[in-house]
C-alpha positions in Angstrom: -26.3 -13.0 -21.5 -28.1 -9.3 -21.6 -26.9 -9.1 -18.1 -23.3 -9.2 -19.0 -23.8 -6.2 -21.6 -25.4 -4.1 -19.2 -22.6 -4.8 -16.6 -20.0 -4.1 -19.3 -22.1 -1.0 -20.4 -22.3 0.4 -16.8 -18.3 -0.4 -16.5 -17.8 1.4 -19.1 -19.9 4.4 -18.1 -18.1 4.6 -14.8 -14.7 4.4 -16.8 -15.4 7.4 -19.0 -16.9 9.3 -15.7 -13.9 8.5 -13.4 -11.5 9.6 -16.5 -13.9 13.0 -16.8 -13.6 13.5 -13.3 -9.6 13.2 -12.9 -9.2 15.5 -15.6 -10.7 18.4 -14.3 -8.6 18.8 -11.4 -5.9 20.7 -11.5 -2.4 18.6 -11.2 0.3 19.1 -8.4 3.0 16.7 -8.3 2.7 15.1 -4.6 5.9 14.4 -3.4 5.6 11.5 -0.4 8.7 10.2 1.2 7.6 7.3 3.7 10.9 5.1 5.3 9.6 2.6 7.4 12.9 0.7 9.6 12.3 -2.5 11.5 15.0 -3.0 13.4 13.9 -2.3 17.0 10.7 -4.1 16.5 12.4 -7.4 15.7 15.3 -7.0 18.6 13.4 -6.0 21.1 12.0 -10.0 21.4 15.8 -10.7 22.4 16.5 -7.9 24.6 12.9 -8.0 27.2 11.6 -11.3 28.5 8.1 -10.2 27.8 7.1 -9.1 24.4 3.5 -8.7 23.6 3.6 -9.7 20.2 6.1 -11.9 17.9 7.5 -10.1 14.7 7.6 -13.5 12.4 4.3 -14.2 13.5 1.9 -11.0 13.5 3.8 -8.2 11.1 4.8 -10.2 8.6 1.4 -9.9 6.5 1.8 -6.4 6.6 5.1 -5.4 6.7 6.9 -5.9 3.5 6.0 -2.4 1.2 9.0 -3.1 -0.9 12.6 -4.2 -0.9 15.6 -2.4 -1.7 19.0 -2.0 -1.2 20.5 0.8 1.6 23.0 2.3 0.0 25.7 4.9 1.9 27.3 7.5 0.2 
């Protein structure tokens, strides 16, 4: 049991130094805009005989960042 209190007592340490820390920068608002488009990469299977990789099969893990709808105005 006294090794749980001194884990929780060093989490909280770190906690109260990571807060201490981010305050003292100064804040910019970072303004990222990152589209990422899939369409060539899962077409391309169809159109060459030869593909190096398979979409389903090796960039599904990693491909999904979000979903949402594209809209045209």
């Amino acid at each position: 049991m006294p090794m749980i209190i001194r884990v929780l007592r060093f989490l909280v340490l770190a906690l109260s130094i990571t807060t201490a820390q981010a305050q003292s920068y100064p804040v910019k608002p970072v303004r990222i805009v990152t589209q990422v488009t899939g369409g060539s990469l899962w077409t391309l299977q169809f159109m060459r005989d030869n593909v190096a990789w398979d979409a389903l099969r090796d960039y599904a893990p990693v491909s999904l960042l979000m979903t949402s709808p594209n809209i045209v105005v």
